[in-house]
ZABA-628268 format. One line per field, with one value per residue (C-alpha): x, z, y; residue number from 1. Coordinates in nm, 4 decimals. Layout:
# ZABA-628268
east c(X, ...)
up c(Z, ...)
north c(Y, ...)
i c(NUM, ...)
# end
This chain:
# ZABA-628268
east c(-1.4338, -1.4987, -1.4315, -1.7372, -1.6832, -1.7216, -2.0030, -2.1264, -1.9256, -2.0734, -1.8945, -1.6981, -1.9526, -2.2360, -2.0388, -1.9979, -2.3719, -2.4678, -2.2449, -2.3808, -2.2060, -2.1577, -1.8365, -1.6446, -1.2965, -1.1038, -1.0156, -0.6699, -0.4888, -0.3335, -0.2517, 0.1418, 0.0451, -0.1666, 0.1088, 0.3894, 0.1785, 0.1326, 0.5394, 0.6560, 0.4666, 0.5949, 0.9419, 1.2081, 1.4815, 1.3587, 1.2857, 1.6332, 1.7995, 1.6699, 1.6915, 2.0165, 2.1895, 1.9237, 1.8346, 2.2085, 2.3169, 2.0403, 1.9983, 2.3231, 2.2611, 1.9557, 1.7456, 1.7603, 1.5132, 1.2059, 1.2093, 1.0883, 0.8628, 0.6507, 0.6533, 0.4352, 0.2238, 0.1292, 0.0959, -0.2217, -0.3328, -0.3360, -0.5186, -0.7972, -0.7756, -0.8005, -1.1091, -1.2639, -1.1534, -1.3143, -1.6290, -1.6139, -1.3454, -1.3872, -1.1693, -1.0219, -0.9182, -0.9670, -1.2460, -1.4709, -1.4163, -1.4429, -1.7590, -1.9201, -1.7921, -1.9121, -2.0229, -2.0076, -1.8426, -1.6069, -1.5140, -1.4500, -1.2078, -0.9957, -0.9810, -0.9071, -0.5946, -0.4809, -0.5544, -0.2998, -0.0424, -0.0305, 0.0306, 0.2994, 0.4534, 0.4268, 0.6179, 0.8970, 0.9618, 1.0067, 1.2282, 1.4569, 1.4668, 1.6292, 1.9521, 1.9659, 1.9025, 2.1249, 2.4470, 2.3444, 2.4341, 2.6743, 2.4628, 2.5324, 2.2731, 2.1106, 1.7712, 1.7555, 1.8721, 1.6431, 1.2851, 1.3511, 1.4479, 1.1192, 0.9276, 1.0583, 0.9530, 0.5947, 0.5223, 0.7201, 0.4966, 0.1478, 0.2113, 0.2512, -0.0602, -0.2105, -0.1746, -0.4034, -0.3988, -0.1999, 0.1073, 0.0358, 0.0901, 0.3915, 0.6231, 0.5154, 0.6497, 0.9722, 0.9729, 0.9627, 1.1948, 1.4283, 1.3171, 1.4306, 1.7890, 1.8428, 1.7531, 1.7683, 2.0047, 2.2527, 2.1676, 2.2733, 2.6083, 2.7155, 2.6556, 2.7994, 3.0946, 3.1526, 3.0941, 3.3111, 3.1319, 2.9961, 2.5991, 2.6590, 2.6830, 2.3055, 2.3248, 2.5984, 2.4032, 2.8022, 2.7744, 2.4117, 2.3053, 2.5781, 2.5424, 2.2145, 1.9113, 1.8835, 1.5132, 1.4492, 1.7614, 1.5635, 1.2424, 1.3616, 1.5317, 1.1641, 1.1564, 1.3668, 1.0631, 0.7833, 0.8505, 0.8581, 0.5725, 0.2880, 0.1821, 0.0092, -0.3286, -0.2537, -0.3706, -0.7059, -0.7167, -0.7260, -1.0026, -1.2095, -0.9451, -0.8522, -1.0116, -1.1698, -1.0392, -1.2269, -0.9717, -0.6486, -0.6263, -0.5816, -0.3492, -0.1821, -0.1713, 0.0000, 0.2760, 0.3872, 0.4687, 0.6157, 0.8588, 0.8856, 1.0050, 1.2497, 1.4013, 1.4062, 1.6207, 1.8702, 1.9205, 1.9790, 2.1762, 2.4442, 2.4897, 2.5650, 2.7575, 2.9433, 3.0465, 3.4026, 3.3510, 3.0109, 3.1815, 3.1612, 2.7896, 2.6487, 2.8533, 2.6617, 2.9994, 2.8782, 2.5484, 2.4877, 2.6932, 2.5256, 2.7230, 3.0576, 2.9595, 2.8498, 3.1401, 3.3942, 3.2163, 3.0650, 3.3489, 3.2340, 3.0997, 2.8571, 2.7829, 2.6638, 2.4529, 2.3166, 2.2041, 1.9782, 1.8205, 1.7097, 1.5862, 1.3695, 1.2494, 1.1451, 1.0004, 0.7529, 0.7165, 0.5943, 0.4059, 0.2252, 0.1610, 0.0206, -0.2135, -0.3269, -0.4183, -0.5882, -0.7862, -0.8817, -0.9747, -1.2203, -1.4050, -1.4363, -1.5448, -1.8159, -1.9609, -2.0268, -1.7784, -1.5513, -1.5274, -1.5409, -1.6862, -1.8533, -1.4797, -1.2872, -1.5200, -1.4281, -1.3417, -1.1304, -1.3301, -1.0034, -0.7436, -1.0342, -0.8526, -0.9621, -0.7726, -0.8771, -0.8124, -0.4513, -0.3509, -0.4990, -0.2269, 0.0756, 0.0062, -0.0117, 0.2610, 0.4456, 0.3230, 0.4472, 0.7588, 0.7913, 0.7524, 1.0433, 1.2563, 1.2149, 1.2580, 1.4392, 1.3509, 1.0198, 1.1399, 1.2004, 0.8414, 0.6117, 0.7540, 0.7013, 0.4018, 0.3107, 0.3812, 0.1734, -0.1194, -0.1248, -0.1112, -0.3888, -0.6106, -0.4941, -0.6304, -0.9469, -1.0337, -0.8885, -1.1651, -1.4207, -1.4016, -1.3717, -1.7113, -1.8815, -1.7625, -1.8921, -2.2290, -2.2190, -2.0738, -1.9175, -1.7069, -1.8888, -1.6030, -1.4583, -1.0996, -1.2158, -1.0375, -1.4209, -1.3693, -1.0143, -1.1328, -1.1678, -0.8382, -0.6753, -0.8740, -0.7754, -0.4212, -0.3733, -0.5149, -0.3240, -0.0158, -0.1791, -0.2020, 0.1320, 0.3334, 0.1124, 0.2388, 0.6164, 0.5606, 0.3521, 0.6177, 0.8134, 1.1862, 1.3956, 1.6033, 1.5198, 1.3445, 0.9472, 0.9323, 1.1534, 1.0297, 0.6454, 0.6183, 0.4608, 0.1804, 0.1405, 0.1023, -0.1337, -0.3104, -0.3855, -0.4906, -0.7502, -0.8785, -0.9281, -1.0648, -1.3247, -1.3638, -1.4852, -1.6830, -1.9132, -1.8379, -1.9969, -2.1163, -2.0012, -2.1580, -2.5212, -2.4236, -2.3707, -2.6627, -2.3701, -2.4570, -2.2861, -2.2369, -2.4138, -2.1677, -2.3976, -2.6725, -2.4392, -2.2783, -2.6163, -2.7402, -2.4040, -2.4603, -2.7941, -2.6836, -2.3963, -2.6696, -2.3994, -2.7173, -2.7562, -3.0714, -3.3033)
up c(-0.5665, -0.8360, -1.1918, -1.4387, -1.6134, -2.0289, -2.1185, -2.0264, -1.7162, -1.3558, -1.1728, -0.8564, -0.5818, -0.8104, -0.8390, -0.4533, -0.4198, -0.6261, -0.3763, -0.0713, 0.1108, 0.1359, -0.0024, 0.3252, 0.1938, -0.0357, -0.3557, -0.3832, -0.5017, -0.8540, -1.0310, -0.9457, -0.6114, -0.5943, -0.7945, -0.5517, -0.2483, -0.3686, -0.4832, -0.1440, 0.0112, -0.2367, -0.1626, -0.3823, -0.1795, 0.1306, 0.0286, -0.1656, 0.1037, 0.4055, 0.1056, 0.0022, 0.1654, 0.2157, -0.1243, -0.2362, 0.0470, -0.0409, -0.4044, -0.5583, -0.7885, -0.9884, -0.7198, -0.9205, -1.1573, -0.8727, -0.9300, -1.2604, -1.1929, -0.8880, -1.0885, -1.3711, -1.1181, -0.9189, -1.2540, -1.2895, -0.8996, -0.9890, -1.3137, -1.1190, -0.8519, -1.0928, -1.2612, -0.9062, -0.7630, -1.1182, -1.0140, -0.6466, -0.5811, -0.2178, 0.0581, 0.2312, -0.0331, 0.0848, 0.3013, 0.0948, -0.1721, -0.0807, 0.1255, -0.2169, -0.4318, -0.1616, 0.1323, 0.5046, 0.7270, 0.4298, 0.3862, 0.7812, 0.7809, 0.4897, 0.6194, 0.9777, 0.8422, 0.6451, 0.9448, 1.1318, 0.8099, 0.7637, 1.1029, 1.1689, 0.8105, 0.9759, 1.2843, 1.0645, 0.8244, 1.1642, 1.3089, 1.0178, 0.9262, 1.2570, 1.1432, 0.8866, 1.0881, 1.3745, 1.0959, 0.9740, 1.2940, 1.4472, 1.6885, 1.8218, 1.7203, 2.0624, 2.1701, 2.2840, 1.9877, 1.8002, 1.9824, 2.0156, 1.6886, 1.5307, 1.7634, 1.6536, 1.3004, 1.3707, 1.5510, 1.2975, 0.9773, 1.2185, 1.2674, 0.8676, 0.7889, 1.0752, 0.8041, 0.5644, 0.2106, 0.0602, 0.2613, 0.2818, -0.1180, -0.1107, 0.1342, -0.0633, -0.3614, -0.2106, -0.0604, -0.4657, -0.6099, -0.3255, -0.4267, -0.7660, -0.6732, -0.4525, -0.6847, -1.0335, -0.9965, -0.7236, -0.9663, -1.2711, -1.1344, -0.9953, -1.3167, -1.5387, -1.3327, -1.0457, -1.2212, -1.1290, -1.2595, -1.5831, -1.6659, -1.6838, -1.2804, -1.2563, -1.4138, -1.1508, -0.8612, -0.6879, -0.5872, -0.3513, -0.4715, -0.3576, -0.5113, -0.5111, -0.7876, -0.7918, -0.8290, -0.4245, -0.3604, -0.6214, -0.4980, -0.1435, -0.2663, -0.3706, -0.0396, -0.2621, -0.5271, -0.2863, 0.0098, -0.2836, -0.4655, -0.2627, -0.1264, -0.4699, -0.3315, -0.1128, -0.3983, -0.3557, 0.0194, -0.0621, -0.3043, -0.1874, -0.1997, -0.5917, -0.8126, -1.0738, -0.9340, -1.0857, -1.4298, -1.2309, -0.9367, -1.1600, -1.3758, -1.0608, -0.9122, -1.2760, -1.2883, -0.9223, -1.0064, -1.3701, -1.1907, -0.8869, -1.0910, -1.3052, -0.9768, -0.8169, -1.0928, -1.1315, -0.7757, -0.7097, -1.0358, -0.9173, -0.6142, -0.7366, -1.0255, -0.8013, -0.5069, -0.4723, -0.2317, -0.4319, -0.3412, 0.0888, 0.0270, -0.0953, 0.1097, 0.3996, 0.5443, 0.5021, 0.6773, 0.5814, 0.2100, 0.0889, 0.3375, 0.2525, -0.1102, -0.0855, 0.0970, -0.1471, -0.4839, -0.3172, -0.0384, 0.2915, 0.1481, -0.0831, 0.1424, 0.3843, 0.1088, 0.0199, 0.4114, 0.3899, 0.0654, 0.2566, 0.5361, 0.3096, 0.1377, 0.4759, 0.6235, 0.3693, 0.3326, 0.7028, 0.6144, 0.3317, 0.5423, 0.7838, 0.5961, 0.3956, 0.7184, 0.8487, 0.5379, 0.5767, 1.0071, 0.8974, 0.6134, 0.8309, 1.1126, 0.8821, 0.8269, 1.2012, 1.1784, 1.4872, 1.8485, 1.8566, 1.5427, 1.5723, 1.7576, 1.4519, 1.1777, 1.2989, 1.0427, 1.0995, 0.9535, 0.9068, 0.7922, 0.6250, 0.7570, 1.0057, 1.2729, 1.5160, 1.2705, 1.2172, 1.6425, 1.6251, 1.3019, 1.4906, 1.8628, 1.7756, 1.5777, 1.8564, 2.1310, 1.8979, 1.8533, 2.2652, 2.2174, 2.0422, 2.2409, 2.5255, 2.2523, 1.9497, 1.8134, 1.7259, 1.4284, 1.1539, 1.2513, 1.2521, 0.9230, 0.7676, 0.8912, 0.7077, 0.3897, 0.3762, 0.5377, 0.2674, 0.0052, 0.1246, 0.1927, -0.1808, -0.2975, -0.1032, -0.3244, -0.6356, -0.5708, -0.5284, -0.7949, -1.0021, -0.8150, -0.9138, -1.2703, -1.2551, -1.1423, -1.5101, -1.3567, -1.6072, -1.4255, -1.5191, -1.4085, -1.6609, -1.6507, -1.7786, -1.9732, -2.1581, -2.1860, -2.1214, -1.7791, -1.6486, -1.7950, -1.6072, -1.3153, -1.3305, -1.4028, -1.0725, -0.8862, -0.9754, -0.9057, -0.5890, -0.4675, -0.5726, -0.4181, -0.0896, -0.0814, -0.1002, 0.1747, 0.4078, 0.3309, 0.6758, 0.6895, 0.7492, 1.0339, 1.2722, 1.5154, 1.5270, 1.6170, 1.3523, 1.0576, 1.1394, 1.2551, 1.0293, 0.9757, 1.3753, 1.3589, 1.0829, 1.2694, 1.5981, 1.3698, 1.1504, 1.5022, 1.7016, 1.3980, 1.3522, 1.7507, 1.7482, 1.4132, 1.5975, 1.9003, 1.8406, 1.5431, 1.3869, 1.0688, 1.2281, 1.3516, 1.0281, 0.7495, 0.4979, 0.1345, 0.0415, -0.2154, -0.4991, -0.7689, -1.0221, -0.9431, -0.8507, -1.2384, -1.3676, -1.2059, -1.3137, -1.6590, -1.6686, -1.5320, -1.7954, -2.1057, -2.1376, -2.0721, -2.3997, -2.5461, -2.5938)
north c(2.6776, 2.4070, 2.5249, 2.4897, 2.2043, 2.1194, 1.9169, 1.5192, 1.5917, 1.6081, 1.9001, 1.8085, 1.8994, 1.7649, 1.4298, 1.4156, 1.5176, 1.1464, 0.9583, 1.1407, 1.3339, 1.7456, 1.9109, 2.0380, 2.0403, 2.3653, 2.2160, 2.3536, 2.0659, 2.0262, 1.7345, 1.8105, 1.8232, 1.5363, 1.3243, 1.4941, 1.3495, 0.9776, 1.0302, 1.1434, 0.8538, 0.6012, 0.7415, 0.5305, 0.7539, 0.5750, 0.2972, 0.2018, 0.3482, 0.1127, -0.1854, -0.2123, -0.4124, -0.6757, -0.6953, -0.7543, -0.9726, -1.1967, -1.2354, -1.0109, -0.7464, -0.9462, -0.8420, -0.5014, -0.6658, -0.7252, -0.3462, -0.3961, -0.7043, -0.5011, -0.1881, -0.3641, -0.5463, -0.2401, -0.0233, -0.2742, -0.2429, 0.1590, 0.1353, -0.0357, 0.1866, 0.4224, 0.3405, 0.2761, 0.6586, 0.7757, 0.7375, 0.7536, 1.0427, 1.0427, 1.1018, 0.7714, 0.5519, 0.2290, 0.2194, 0.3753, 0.2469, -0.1458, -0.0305, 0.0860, -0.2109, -0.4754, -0.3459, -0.2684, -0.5412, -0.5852, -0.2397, -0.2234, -0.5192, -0.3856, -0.0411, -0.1623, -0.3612, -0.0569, 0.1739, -0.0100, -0.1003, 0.2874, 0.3977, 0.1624, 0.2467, 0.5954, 0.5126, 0.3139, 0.6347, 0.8099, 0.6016, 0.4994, 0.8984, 0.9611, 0.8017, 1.0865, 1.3570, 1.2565, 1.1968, 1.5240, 1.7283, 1.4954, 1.3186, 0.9818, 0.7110, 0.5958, 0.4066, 0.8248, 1.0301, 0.7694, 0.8453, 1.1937, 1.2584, 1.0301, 1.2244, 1.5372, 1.4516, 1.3456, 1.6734, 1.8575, 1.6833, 1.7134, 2.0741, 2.1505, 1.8980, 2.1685, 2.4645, 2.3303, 2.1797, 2.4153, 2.3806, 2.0019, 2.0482, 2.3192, 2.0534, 1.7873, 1.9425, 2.0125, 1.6743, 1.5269, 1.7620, 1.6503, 1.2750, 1.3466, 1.4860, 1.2231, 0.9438, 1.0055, 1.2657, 1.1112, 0.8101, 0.9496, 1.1300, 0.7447, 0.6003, 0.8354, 0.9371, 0.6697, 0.3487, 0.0536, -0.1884, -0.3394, -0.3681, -0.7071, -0.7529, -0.7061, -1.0456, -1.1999, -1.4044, -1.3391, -1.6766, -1.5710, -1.9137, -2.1596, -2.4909, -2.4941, -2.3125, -1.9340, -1.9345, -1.9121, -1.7175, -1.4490, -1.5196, -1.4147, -1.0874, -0.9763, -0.7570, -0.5311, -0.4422, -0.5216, -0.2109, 0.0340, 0.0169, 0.1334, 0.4778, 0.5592, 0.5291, 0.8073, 1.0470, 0.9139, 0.9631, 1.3150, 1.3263, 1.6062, 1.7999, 1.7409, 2.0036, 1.7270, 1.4480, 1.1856, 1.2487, 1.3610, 1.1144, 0.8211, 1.0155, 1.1030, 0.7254, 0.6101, 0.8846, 0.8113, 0.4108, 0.4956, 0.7636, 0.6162, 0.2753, 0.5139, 0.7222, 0.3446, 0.2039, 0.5032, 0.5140, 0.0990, 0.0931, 0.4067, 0.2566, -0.1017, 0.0115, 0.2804, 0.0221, -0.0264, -0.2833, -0.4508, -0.8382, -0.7473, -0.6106, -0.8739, -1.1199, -0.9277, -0.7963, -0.4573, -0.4007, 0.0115, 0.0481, 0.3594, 0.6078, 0.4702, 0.4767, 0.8613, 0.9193, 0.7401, 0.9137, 1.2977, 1.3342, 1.5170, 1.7770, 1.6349, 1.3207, 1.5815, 1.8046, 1.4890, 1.4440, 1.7499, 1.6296, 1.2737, 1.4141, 1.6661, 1.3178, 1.1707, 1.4631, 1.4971, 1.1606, 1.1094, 1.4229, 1.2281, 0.9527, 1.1757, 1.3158, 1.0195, 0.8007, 1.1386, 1.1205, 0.7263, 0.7943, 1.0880, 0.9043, 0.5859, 0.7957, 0.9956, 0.6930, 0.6376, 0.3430, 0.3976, 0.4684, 0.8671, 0.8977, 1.2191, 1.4006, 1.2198, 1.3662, 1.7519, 1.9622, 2.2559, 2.5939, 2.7526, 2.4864, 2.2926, 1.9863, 1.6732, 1.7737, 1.5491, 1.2307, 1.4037, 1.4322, 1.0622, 0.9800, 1.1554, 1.0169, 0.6373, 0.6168, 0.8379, 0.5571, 0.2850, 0.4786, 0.4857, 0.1411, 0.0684, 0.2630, -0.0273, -0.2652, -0.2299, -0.5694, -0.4252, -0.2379, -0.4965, -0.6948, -0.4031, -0.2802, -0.6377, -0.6207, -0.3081, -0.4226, -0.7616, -0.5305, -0.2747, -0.5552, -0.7160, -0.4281, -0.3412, -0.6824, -0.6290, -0.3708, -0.5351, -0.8641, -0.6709, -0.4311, -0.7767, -0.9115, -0.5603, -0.6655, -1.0088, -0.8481, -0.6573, -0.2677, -0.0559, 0.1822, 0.5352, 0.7766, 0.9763, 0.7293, 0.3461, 0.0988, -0.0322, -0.3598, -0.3772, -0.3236, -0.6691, -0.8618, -0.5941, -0.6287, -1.0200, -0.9365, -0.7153, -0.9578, -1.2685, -1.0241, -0.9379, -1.3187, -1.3894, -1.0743, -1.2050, -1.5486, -1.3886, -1.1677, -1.4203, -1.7018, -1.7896, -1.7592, -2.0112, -1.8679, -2.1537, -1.9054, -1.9284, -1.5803, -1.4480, -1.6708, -1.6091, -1.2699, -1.1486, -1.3758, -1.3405, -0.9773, -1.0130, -1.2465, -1.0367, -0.7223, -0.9663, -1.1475, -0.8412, -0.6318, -0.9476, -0.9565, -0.5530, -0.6287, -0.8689, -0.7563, -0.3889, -0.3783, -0.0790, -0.1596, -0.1435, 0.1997, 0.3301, 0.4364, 0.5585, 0.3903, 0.0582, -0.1891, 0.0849, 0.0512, -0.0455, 0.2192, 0.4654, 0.4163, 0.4254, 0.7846, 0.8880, 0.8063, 0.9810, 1.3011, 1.3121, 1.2151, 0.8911, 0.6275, 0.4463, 0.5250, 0.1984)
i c(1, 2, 3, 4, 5, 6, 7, 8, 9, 10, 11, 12, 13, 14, 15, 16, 17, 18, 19, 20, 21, 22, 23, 24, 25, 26, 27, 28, 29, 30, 31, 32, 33, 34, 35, 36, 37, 38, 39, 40, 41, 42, 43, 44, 45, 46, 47, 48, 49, 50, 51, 52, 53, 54, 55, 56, 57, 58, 59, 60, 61, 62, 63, 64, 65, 66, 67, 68, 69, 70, 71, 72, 73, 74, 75, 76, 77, 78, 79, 80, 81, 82, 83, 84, 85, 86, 87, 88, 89, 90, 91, 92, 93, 94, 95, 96, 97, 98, 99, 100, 101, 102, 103, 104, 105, 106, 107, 108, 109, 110, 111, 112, 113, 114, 115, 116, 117, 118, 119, 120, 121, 122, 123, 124, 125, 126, 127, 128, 129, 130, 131, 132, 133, 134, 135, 136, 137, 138, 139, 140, 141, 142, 143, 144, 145, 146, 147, 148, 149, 150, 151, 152, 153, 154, 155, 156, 157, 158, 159, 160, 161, 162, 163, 164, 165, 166, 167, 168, 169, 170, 171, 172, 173, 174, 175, 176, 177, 178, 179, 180, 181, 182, 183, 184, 185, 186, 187, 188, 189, 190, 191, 192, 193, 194, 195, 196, 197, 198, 199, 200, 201, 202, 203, 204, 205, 206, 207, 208, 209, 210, 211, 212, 213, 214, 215, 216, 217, 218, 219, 220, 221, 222, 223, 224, 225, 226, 227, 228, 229, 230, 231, 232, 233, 234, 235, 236, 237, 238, 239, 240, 241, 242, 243, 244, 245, 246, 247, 248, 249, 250, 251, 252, 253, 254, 255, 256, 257, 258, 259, 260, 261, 262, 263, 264, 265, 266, 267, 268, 269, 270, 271, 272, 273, 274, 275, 276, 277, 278, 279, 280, 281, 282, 283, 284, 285, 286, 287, 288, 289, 290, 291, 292, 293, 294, 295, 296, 297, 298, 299, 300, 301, 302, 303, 304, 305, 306, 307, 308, 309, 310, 311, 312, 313, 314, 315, 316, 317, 318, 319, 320, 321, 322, 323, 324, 325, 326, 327, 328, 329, 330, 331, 332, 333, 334, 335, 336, 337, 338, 339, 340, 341, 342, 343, 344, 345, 346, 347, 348, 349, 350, 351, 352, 353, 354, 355, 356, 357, 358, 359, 360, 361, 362, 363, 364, 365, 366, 367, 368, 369, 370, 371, 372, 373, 374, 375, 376, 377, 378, 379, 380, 381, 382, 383, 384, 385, 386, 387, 388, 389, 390, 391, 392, 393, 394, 395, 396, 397, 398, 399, 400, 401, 402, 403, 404, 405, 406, 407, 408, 409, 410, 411, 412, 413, 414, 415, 416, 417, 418, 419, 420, 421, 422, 423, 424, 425, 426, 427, 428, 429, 430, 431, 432, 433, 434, 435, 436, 437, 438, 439, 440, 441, 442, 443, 444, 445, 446, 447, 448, 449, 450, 451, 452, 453, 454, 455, 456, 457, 458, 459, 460, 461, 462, 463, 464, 465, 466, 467, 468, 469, 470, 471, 472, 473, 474, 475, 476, 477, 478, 479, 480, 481, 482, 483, 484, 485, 486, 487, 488, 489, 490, 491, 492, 493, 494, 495, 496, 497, 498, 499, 500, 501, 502)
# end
């Protein structure tokens, strides 16, 4: 049901009707839900959590501070996004909405390298979530306990995302209120109760440096801001499913990176200011701190209690994932853009969900999973991997919203900054670039393999996406509309009576 809405407004169906496609989907979600969704995904629990360490063994507690620095940067990616999802609130995010800023070929390219940054992020949540459940019951941590358990949680989050929308958006509220205790909560208990240290360590390198500048020692510790700050989007991928998204989905994207940022902060703050042993973390003596730290400060007890609450935050976060990369499989495949298109496109008539695109978002990331169990080296690279991925498919967006501005569009959803619009849209991508260049920059390990990884798996997904692009030419198969920003503002603008009269 879409609610009638006030006046110089297109109603949600009616909006989908000008880009053209057919309203499938029950619009059940809120703009709680929809923010809980792009939250869970975002995850600041998970992504301190698996951060730690590295961030503190390699630039100290400063590295608190890239927290801050990413936070602003991807506040600007999301206002764009926000302005873009305005006017074309359709389901898949990405994809679609590159195709309609620039076009086909484009859109397939940065969809294909977010298909495959999403499902590996998928796999990674999985497998790093199986620590938790396995300390939870008393299990011993083996390649076994490890592929079962990730497995477990795949087909656990496929079979909710199997219920429908409205359970997708029940868990995922349970999974943020369980992101809240276990971050700003947790975070605020440590620092008001189990503080050992002064404010003034975020300030202390702790001698990360040596003799030499801090500036690269920081630079390097950006991993800390950079895996946290993305997962927003995923309240687009769920457009048709937002009762009037084209005002709440950007309002949704904002909230999740201001109180993602704030949960972020508490949490890496408690922990730093509640380590009794802060000097052996960041000397790299201590590889996993936070158990010993929940242990020292919440006892058994509590450590344990605080167990359930992670493993709530990582269940619905591979949920989220889940769903979102469902989302992004069925809108490319409406379009006629990949192998299968027409099974992948299936909507369920009860569930009102793409089931198809869902088995296809639990079974790869099960196979990678599999994968991993033969070798555990695996791990660390694909989840790099992830990261530059979704920042580039990210930018993709970001430069071609800016060439749509070049070419004179004015965004014509109901969220736009006026004028405002393209210093911001400058702004988020000079961010863009320069979070890239951190991410793509080799180590310095001495190992090829180690210190480029991450451009090589980059590599092989932008070759063989290219390769299938010219190879079959998916975007020849597809009559879907592209690169109609302008004329889709301007038919937007004349339904709503907002074309200025001449």
């Amino acid at each position: 049901m879409t609610a009638t809405p006030p006046n110089g407004r297109l109603a949600d169906d009616e909006h989908l009707a000008v880009l053209g496609y057919e309203g499938k989907f029950d619009r059940s979600m809120s703009l709680w839900a929809n923010f809980a969704l792009g939250f869970t995904y975002l995850s600041p629990l998970v992504g301190v959590y698996s951060l730690l360490a590295v961030a503190l063994s390699t630039g100290g507690p400063p590295s608190i501070w890239w927290i801050v620095i990413v936070a602003c940067g991807q506040l600007l990616v999301s206002v764009v996004f926000g302005e873009v999802v305005s006017q074309f609130p359709i389901h898949g995010g990405i994809y679609p909405w590159a195709r309609r800023l620039w076009g086909r070929r484009y859109a397939w390219m940065a969809a294909w390298v977010y298909i495959w940054a999403m499902i590996v992020t998928i796999t990674s949540v999985a497998q790093f979530g199986s620590g938790f459940v396995t300390s939870l019951f008393g299990i011993e941590l083996t390649p076994e306990s490890t592929l079962f358990t990730g497995l477990g949680l795949l087909l656990l989050a496929l079979l909710i995302n199997f219920s429908g929308t409205k359970w997708l958006a029940r868990i995922a509220r349970i999974g943020l209120a369980a992101e809240l205790i276990g971050v700003i909560g947790l975070g605020l208990y440590l620092l008001l109760f189990q503080r050992k240290h002064d404010f003034s360590v975020f300030f202390d390198t702790m001698g990360t440096a040596g003799e030499g500048s801090y500036v690269p020692v920081f630079l390097a510790s950006a991993l800390a801001g950079l895996f946290l700050f993305y997962g927003f989007e995923a309240c687009g991928d769920v457009a048709e499913e937002v009762s009037d998204p084209a005002r709440r989905i950007p309002k949704a994207m904002m909230m999740t990176i201001l109180v993602g940022a704030v949960s972020a902060l508490f949490s890496f703050g408690g922990y730093v200011l509640a380590a009794p042993n802060l000097e052996q973390i960041v000397s790299g003596e201590v590889v996993d701190p936070i158990p010993a730290i929940l242990e020292a400060t919440l006892g058994t007890v509590g450590a344990k209690i605080f167990l359930v609450i992670t493993i709530l935050a990582f269940i619905s976060c591979v949920l989220s994932l889940q769903a979102a990369a469902s989302r992004l499989l069925y809108s490319f495949a409406r379009d006629g853009m990949l192998p299968g298109h027409t099974w992948l496109s299936k909507v369920s008539e009860k569930s009102k969900v793409p089931t198809n695109a869902l088995i296809v978002a639990c079974t790869v990331p099960a196979l990678i999973c599999v994968l991993i169990y033969f070798n555990e080296g695996l791990l660390v690279p694909v989840t790099s991997f992830a990261i530059l991925g979704i920042y580039l498919a990210f930018q993709m967006v970001v430069l071609a919203s800016l060439r749509q501005r070049l070419k004179g569009w004015k965004p014509a959803g109901p969220f736009n900054l006026g004028g405002l619009g393209l210093v911001v849209n400058v702004l988020a991508l000079a961010y863009g670039v320069f979070a890239m260049v951190l991410l793509a920059t080799p180590g310095a390990s001495g190992s090829f393999f180690t210190d480029y990884v991450v451009l090589i798996g980059l590599a092989v997904v932008l070759v063989s996406g290219l390769v299938y692009l010219f190879a079959a030419r998916p975007d020849r198969k597809s009559d879907a509309p592209e690169g109609d920003a302008l004329a889709v503002a301007e038919e937007i603008r004349r339904r709503t009576g907002a074309i200025e009269t001449r």
